[in-house]
KOLTORDO-393363 format. One line per 5 residues: number of its first residue (from 1); their letters; for each residue x, y, z of N, C-alpha, C. Coordinates in steps of 0.05 Angstrom, whole numbers. Example, Ala and Ser with C-alpha at 12.3 -4.5 7.8 and 13.67 -1.06 7.14 Angstrom:
<rs>
1) AS) 264:-114:156:246:-90:156:264:-66:156 ~ 257:-45:142:273:-21:143:258:1:157
</rs>
This chain:
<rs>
1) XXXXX) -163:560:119:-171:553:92:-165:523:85 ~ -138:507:95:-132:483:91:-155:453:104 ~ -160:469:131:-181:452:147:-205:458:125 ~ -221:469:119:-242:483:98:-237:456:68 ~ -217:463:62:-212:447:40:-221:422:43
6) XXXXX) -192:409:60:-202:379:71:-221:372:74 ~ -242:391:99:-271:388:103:-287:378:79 ~ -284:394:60:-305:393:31:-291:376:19 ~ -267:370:13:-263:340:3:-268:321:17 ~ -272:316:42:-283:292:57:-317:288:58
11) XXXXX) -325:312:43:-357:305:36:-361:297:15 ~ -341:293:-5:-344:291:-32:-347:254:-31 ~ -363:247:-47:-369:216:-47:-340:189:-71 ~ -341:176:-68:-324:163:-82:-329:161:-109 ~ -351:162:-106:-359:165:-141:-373:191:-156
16) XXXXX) -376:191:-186:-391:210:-196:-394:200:-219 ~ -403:227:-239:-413:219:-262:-388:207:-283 ~ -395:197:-302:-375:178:-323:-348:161:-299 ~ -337:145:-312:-319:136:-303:-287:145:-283 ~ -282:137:-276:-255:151:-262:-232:154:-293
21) XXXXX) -232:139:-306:-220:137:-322:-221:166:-344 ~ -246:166:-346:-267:192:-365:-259:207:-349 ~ -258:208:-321:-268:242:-304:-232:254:-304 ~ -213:228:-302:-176:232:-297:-182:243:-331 ~ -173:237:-349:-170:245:-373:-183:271:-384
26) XXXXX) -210:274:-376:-218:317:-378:-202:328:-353 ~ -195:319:-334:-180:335:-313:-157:350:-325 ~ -136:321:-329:-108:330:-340:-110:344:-368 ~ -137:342:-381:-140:363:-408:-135:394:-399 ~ -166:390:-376:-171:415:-369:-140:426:-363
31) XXXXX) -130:411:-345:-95:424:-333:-75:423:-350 ~ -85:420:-381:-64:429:-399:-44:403:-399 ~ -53:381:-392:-40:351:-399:-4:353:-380 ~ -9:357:-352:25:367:-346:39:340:-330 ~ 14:307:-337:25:290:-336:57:278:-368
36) XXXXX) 49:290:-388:56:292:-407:81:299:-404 ~ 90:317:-375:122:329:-373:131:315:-353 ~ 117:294:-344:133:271:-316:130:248:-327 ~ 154:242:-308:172:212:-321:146:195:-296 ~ 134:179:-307:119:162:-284:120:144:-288
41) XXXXX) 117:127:-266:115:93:-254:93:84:-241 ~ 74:73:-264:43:74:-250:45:45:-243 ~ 38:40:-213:38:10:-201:6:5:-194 ~ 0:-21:-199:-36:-24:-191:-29:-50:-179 ~ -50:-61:-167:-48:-85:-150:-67:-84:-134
46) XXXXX) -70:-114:-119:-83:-114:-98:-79:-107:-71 ~ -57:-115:-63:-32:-121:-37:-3:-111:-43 ~ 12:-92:-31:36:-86:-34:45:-60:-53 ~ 18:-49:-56:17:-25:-78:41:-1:-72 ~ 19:4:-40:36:29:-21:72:19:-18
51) XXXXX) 72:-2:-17:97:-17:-9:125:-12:-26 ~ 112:-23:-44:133:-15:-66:133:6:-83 ~ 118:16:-78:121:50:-89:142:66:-69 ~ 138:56:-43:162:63:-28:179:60:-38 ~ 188:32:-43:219:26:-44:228:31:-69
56) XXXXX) 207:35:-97:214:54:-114:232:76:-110 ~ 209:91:-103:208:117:-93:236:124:-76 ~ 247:106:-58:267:106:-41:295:103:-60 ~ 291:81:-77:317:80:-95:325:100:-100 ~ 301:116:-131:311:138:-139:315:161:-112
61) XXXXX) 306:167:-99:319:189:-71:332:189:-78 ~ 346:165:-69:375:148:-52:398:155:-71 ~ 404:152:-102:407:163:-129:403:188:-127 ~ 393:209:-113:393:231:-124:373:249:-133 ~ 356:229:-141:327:242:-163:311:245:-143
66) XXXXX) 303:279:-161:274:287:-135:245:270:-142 ~ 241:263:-135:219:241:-143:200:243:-126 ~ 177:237:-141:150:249:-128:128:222:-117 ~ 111:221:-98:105:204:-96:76:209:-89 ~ 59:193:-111:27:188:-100:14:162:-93
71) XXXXX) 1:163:-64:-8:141:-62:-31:140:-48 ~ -44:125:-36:-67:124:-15:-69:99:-5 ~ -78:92:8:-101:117:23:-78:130:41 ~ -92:148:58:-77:162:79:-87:145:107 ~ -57:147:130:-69:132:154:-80:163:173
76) XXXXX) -68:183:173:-83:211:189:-78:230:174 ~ -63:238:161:-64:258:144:-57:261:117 ~ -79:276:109:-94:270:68:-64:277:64 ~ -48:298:76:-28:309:54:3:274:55 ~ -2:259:67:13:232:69:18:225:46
81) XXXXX) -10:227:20:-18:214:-3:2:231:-24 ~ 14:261:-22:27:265:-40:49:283:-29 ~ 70:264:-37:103:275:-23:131:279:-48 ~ 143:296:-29:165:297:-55:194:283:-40 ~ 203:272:-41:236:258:-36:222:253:-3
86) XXXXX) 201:246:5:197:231:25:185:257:53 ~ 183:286:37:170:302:52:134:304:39 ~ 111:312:59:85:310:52:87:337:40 ~ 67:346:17:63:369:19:41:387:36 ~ 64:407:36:53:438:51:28:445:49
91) XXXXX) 4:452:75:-19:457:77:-16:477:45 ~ -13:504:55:-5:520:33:-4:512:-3 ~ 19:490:0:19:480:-30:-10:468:-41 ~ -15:450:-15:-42:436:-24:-71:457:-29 ~ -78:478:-15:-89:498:-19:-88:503:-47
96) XXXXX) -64:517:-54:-59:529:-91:-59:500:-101 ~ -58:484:-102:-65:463:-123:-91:455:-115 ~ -101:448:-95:-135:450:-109:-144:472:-110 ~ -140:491:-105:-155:524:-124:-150:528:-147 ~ -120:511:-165:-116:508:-181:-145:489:-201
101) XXXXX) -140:470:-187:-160:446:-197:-194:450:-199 ~ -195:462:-182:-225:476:-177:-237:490:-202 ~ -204:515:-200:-215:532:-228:-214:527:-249 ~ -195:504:-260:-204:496:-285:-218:464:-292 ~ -225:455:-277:-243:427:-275:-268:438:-298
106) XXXXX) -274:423:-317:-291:426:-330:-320:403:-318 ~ -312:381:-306:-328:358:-300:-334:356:-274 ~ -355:343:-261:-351:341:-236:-335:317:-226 ~ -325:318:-203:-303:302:-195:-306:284:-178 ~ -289:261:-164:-295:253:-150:-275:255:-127
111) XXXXX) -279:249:-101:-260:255:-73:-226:246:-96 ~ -224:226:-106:-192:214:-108:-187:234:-136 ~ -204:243:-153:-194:256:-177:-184:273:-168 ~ -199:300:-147:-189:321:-144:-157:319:-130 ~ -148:291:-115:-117:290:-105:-102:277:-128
116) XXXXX) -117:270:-159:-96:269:-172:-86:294:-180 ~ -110:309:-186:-100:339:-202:-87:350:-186 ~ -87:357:-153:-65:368:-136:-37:349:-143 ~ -35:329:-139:-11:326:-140:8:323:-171 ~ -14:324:-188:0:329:-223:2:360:-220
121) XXXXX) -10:375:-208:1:402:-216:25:409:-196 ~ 23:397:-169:49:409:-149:73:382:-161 ~ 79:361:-168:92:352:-178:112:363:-205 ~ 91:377:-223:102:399:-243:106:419:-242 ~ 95:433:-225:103:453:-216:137:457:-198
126) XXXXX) 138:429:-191:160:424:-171:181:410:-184 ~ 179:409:-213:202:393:-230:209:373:-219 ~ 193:344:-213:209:324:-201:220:318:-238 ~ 234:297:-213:249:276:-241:235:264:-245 ~ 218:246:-229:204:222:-229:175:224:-215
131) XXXXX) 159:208:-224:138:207:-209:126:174:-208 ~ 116:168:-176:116:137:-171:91:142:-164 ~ 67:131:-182:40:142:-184:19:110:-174 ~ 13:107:-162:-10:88:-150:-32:92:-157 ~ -46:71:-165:-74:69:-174:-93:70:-151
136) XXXXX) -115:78:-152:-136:85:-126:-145:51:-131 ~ -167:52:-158:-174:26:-149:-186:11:-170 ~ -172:-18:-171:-168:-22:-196:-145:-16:-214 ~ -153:-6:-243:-133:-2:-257:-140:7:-289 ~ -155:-8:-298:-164:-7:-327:-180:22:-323
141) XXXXX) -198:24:-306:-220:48:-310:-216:73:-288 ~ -181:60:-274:-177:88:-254:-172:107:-266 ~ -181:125:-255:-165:160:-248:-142:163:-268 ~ -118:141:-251:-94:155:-249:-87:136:-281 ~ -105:123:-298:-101:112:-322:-98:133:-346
146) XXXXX) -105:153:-333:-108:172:-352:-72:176:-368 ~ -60:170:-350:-33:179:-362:-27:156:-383 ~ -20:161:-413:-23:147:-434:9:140:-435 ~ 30:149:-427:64:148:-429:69:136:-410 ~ 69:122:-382:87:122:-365:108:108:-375
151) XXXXX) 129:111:-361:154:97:-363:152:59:-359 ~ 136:52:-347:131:28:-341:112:16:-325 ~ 102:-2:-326:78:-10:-312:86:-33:-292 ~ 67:-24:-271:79:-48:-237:55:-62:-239 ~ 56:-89:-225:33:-101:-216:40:-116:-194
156) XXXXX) 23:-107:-171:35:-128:-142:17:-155:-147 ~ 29:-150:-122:-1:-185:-116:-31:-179:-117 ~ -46:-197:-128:-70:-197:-140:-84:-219:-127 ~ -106:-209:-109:-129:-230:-86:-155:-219:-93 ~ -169:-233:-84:-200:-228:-85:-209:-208:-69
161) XXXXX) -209:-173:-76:-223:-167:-65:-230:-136:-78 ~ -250:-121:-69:-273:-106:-77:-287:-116:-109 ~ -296:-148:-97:-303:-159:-118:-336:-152:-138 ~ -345:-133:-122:-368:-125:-134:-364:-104:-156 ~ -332:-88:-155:-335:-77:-179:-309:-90:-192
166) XXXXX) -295:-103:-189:-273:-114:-205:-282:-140:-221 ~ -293:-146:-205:-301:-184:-210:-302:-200:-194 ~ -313:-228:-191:-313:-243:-175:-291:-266:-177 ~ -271:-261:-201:-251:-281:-193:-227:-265:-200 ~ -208:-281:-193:-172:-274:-198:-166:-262:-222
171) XXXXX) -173:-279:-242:-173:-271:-270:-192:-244:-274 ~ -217:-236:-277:-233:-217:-278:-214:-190:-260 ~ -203:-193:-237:-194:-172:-233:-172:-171:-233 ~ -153:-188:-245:-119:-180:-258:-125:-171:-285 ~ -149:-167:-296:-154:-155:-328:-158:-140:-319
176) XXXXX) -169:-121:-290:-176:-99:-287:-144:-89:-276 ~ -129:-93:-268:-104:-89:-260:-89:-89:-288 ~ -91:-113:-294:-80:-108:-316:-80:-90:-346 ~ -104:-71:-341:-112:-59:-354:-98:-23:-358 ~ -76:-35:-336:-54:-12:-347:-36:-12:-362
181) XXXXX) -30:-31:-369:-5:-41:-390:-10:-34:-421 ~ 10:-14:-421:3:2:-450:15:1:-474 ~ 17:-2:-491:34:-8:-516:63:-9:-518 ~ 73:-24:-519:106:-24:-518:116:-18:-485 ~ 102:-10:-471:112:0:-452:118:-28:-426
186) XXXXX) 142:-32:-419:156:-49:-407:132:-58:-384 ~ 135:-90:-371:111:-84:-339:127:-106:-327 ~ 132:-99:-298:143:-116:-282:118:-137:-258 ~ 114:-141:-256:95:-155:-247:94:-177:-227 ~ 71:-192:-205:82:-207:-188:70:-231:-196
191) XXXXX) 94:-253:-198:86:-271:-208:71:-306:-189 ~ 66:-297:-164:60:-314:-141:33:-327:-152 ~ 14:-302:-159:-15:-324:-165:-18:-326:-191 ~ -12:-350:-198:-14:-357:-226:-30:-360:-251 ~ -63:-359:-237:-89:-347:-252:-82:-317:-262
196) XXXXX) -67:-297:-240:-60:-273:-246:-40:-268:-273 ~ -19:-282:-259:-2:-283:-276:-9:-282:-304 ~ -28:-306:-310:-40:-308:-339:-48:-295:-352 ~ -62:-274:-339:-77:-257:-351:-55:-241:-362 ~ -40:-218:-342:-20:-208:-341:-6:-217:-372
201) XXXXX) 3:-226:-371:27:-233:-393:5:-242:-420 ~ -12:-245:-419:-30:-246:-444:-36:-219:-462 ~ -47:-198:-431:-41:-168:-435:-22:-158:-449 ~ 8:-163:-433:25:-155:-445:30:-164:-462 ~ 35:-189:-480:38:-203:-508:24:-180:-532
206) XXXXX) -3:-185:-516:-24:-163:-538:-18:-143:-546 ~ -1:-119:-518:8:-99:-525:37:-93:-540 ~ 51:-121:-538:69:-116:-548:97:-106:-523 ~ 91:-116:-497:107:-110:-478:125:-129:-462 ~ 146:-115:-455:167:-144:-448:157:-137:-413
211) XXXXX) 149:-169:-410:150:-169:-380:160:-188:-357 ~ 173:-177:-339:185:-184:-323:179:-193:-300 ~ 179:-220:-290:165:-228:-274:175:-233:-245 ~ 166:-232:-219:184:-234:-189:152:-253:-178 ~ 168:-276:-168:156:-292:-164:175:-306:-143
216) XXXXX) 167:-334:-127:183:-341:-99:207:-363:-107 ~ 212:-356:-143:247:-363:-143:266:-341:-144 ~ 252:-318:-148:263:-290:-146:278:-289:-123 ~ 267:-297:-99:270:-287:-73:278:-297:-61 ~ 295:-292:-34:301:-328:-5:301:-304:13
221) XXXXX) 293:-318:33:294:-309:63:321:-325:65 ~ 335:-308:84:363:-301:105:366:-309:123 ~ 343:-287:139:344:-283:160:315:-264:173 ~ 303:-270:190:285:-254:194:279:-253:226 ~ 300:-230:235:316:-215:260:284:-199:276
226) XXXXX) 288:-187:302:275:-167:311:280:-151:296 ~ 265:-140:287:277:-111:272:288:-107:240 ~ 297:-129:234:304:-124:198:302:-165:186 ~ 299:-160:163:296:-184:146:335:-189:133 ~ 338:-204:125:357:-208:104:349:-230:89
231) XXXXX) 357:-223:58:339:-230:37:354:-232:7 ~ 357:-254:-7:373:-250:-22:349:-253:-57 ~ 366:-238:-77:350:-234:-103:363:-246:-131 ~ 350:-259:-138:358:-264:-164:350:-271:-189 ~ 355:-249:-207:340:-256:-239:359:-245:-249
236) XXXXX) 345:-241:-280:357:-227:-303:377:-203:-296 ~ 372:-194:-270:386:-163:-263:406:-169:-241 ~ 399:-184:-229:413:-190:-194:418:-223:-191 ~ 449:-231:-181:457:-249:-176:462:-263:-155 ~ 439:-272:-144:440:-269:-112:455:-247:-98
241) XXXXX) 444:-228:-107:448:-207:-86:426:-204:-64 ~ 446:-189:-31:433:-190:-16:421:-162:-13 ~ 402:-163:6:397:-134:19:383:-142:42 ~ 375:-109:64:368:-122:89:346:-92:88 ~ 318:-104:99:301:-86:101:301:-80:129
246) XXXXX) 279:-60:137:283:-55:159:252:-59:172 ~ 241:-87:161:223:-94:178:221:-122:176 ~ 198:-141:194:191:-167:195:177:-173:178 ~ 168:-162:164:148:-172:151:155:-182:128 ~ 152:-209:114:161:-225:100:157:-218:74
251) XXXXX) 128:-207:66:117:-205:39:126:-170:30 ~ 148:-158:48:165:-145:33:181:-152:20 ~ 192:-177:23:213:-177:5:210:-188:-27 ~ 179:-192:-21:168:-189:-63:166:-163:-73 ~ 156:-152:-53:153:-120:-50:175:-108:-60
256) XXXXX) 197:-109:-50:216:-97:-48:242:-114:-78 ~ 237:-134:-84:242:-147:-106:236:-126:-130 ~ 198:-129:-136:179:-116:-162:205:-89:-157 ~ 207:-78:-131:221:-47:-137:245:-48:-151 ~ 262:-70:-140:292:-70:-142:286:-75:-177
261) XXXXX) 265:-94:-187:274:-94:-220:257:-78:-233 ~ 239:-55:-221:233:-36:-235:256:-19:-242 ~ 273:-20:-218:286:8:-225:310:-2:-252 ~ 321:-33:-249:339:-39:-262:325:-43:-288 ~ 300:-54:-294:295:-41:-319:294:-16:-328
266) XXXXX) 296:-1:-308:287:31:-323:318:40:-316 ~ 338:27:-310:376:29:-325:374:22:-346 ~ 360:-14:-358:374:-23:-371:355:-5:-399 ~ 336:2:-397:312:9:-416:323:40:-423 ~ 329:50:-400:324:91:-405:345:104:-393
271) XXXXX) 367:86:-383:394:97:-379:398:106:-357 ~ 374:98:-336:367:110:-305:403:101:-290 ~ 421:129:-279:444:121:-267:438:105:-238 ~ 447:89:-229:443:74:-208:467:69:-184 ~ 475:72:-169:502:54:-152:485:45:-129
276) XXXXX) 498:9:-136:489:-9:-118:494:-14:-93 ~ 520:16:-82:511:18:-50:493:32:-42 ~ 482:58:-59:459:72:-54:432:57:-61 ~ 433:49:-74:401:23:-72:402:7:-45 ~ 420:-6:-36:421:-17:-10:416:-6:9
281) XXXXX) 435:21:8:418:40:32:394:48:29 ~ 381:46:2:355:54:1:333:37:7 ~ 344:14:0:326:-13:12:323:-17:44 ~ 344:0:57:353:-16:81:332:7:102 ~ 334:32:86:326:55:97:300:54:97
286) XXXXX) 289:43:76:251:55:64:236:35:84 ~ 216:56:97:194:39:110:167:48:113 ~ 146:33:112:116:39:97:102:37:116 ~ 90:62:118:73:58:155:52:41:155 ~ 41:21:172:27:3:172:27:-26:161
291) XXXXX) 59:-33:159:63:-53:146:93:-74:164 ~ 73:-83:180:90:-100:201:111:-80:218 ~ 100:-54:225:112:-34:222:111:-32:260 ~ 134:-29:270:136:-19:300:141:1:311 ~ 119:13:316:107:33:325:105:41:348
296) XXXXX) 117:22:367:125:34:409:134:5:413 ~ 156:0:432:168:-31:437:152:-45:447 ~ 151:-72:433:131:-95:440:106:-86:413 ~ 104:-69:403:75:-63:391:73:-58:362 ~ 67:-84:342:63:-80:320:39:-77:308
301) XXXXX) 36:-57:287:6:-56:270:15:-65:237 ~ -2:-73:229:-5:-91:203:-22:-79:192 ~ -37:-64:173:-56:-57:157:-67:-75:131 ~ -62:-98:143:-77:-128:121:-108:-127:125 ~ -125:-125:109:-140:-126:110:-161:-133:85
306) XXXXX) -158:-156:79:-163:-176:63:-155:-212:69 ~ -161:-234:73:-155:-247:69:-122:-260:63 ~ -122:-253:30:-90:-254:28:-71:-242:42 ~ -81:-213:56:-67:-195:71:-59:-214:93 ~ -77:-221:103:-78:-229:139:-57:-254:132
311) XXXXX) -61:-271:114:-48:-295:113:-17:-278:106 ~ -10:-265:99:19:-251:100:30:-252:123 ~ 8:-238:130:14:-218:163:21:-250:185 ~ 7:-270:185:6:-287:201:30:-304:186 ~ 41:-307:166:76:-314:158:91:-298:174
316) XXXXX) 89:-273:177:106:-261:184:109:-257:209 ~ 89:-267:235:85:-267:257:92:-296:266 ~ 93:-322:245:102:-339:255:134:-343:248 ~ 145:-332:232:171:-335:228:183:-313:247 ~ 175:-294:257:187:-285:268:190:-304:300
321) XXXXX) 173:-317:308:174:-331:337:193:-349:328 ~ 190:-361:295:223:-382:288:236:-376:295 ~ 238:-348:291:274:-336:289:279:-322:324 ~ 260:-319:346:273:-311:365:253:-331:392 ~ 260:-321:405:243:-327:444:234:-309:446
326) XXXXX) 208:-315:434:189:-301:440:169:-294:466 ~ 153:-287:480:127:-291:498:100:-289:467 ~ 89:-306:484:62:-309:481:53:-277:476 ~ 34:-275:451:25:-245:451:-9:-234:450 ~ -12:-215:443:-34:-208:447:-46:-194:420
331) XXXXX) -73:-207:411:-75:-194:384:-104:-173:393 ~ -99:-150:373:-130:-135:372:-132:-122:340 ~ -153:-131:340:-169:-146:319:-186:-120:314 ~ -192:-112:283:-213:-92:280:-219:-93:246 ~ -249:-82:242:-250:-97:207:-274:-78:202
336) XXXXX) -275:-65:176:-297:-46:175:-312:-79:159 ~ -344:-60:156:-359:-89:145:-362:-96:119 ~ -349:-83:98:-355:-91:76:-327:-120:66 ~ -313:-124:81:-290:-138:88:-297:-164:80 ~ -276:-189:77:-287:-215:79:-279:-227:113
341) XXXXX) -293:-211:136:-282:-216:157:-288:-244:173 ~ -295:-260:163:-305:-285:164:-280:-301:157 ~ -267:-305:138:-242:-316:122:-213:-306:148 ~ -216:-279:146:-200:-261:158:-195:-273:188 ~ -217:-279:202:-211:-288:233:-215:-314:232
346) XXXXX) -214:-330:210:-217:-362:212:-174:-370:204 ~ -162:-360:196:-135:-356:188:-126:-342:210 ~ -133:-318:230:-116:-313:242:-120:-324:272 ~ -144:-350:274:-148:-371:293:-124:-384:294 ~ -117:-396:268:-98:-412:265:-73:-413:268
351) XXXXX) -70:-383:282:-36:-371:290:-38:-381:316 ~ -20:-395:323:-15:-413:358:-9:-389:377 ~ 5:-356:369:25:-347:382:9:-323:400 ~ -28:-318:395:-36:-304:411:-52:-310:434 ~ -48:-303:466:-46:-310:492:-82:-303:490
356) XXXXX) -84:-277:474:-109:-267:484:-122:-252:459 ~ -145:-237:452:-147:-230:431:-172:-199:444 ~ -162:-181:432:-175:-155:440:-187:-156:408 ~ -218:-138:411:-225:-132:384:-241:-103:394 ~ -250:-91:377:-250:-55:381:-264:-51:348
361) XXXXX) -278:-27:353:-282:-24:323:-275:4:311 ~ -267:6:289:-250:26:275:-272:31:248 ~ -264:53:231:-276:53:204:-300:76:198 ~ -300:94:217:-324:108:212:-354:100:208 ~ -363:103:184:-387:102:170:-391:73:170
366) XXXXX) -364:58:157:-354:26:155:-359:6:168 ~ -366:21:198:-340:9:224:-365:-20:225 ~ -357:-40:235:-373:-65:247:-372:-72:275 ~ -399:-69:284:-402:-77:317:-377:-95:327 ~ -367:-87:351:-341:-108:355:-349:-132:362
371) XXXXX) -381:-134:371:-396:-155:382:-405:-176:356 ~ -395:-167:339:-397:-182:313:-384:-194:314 ~ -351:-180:307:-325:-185:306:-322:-210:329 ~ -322:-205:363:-324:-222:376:-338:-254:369 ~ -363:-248:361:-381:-273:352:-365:-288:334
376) XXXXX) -352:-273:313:-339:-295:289:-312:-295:304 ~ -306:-292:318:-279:-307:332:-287:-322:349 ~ -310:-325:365:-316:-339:381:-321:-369:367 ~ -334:-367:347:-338:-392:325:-325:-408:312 ~ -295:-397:312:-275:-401:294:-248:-416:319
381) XXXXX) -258:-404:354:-232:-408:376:-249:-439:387 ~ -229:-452:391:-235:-478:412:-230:-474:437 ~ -212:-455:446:-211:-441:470:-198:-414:471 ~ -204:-409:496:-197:-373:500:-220:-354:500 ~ -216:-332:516:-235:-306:509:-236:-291:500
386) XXXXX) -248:-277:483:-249:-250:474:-255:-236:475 ~ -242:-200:483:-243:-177:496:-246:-161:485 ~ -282:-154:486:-284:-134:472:-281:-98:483 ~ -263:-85:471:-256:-57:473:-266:-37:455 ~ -289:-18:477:-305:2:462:-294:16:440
391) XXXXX) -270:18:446:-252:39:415:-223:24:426 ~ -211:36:406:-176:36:404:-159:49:436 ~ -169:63:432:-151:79:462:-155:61:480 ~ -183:51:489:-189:29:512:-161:9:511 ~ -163:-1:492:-144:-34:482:-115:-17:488
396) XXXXX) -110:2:479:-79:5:484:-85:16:524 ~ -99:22:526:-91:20:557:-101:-5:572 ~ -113:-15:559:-113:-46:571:-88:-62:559 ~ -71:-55:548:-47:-63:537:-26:-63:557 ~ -26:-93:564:0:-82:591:30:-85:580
401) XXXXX) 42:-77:549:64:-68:550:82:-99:534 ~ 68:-118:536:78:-140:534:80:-140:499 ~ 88:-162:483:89:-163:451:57:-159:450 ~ 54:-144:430:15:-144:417:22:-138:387 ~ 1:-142:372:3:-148:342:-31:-133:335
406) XXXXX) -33:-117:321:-59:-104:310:-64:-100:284 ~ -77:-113:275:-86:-120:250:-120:-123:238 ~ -115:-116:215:-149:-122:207:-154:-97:189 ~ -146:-73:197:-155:-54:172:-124:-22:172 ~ -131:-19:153:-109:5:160:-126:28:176
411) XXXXX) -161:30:176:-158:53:194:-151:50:223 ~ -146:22:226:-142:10:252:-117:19:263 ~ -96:13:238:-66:33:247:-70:57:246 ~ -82:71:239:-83:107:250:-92:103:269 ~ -115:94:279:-124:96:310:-115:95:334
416) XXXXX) -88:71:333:-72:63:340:-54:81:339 ~ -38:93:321:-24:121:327:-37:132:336 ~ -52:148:333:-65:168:352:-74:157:382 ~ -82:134:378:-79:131:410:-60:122:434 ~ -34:119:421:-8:118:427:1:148:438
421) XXXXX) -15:162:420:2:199:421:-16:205:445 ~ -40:206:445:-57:204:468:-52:193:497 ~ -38:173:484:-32:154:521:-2:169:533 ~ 8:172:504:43:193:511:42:224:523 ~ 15:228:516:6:262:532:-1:253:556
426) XXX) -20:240:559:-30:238:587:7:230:615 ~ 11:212:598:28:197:619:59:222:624 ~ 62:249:609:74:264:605:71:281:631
</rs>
């Protein structure tokens, strides 16, 4: 019955009739409004969404609170998108919450509505304390806007992209991001791009909201080790204090900032109990699959896939060769086509540190000839070749073991897991 389900939600299209906004708001009617009984933390953004809903999410654990967590996309499995204290939910659970949702849906839905109503009803049904709720896409006209209370409003980093329905500039789509920020209600926000910024805090003025900004005086790099960052923080809440994540990747530690002063606003605001050795362990502990994330020795995947993304990902690939003795590595490259993959492989030309470059194509329905992919790297390299690999599994067994770096889309990191699990059966 669970495969059945999935099945027919993976036929369901991204869109439907009235707005996501319209279709979230008769949902939670229809379900008797049981966002109304959870404490939530709705974060929207461009970059860093999934990220810091982690390390949200990880604080309160870490503290004690069963806290619930929605996010997307999923890298292999839908039930990833809605977890309680860091477990997915049960085929089973997910079953009774959309049979739940099915039977009282008054409207028709779309693929992401029907996983908000599963996870507002197994969330309430499951008494969290908390709920760390992610926006699908956008913000002003999502789904998950429907909730009129949350506890506070997040905003990551804000770049140019799915600009055909947000807008075509920075500003146009931090009003759509920004279009969660609700009356009185507190918003922590990232303060790096400063067209964003503007908007942001104009919002909040309007509504009447105090907001808190993490920007790159917030933050210092340490140290940035094989294997963990050290990173020190400081604002209104934290006095150069340190903490140590447990990955390379650099543009966590804004990430992981927006978390550290969500939660201390929601002490200093709503009396949230806190001890600042259990936040540390929770910082030190939380990690977000597909996010500079090492996944078999020598072999990282990145799920940047945007522009601003890639330019992260390629900070964090060159500070890491700062900080050790490195070899020369190996990149493979993959980009569905609605992407700005043109921008995307003209920036990750510009990284000195890869020997060779594999490209492969990922994305389903999405996916872009790799012979594409090849062509705009070929345009962009003054020397070197590029190796094109029929799928994912090819490239990891053409992978002889050495450092490699895979980047370009997140379905690219599931593929990559799975063809990791694949190469670990055979060789078994």
């Amino acid at each position: 019955m669970y495969d059945k389900i999935v099945d027919k939600l993976n036929s369901i299209g991204q869109y439907a009739q009235l707005t996501g906004l319209e279709r979230g708001k008769r949902l939670l009617s229809d379900m008797g409004n049981p966002e109304r009984d959870l404490k939530i933390i709705h974060v929207a953004g461009t970059n860093g969404k999934g990220s810091t809903c982690a390390y949200i999410s990880g604080i309160l654990q870490q503290n004690g609170y069963k806290t619930g967590l929605f996010t997307s996309p999923h890298l292999v499995d839908i039930r990833e998108r809605i977890q309680i204290n860091g477990e997915k939910i049960s085929s089973r659970e997910f079953e009774e919450a959309y049979e739940y949702v099915e039977r009282v849906r008054s409207t028709e839905l779309a693929y992401f509505d029907y996983l908000l109503g599963i996870a507002m009803y197994y969330f309430k049904k499951a008494e969290v304390d908390y709920v760390v709720m992610e926006t699908g896409l956008g913000g002003r006209l999502d789904a998950t806007n429907a909730v009129e209370f949350p506890l506070i409003s997040v905003i990551t980093t804000i770049s140019l992209e799915h600009t055909a329905i947000l807008g075509d500039t920075i500003e146009k789509i931090a009003g759509e991001k920004a279009g969660i920020i609700k009356k009185g209600i507190p918003v922590v926000c990232s303060g790096i791009v400063g067209d964003a910024l503007k908007v942001i805090k104009e919002k909040a003025d309007r509504e009447g909201s105090d907001c808190y900004v993490v920007d790159n005086n917030t933050f210092e790099l340490i140290q940035n080790t094989y294997g963990y960052i050290d990173f020190l923080i400081h604002n209104e809440y934290y006095k150069n204090d340190c903490f140590r994540l447990s990955t390379n990747a650099l543009y966590q530690m804004e990430n992981a900032s927006l978390a550290l002063t969500v939660c201390a606003v929601l002490s200093d605001r709503y009396g949230l109990v806190l001890d600042m050795d259990s936040v540390r362990e929770a910082v030190k502990l939380t990690k977000w699959e597909g996010r500079m994330e090492l996944v078999a020795d020598g072999l990282y995947v990145d799920g940047a896939h945007n522009p601003q993304g890639i330019r992260s990902f390629t900070e964090s690939v060159n500070s890491l060769y700062d900080n050790g003795r490195l070899p020369p590595s190996t990149l493979l490259f993959s980009v569905v086509s609605d992407k700005n993959y043109d921008e995307m492989v003209d920036i990750l030309c510009g990284c000195k540190h890869f020997k060779q470059i594999y490209v492969t194509v990922t994305g389903g329905a999405r996916k872009l000839s790799a012979d594409i992919i090849r062509g705009v790297f070929e345009a962009h390299l003054t020397s070197g070749a590029v190796c094109v690999c029929e799928d994912v599994s090819e490239a990891i067994e053409r992978w002889d073991n050495g450092l490699m770096f895979a980047t370009g889309s997140l379905y690219l990191v599931g593929d990559v897991k799975s063809a990791l699990k694949g190469r670990k059966t055979d060789n078994d």
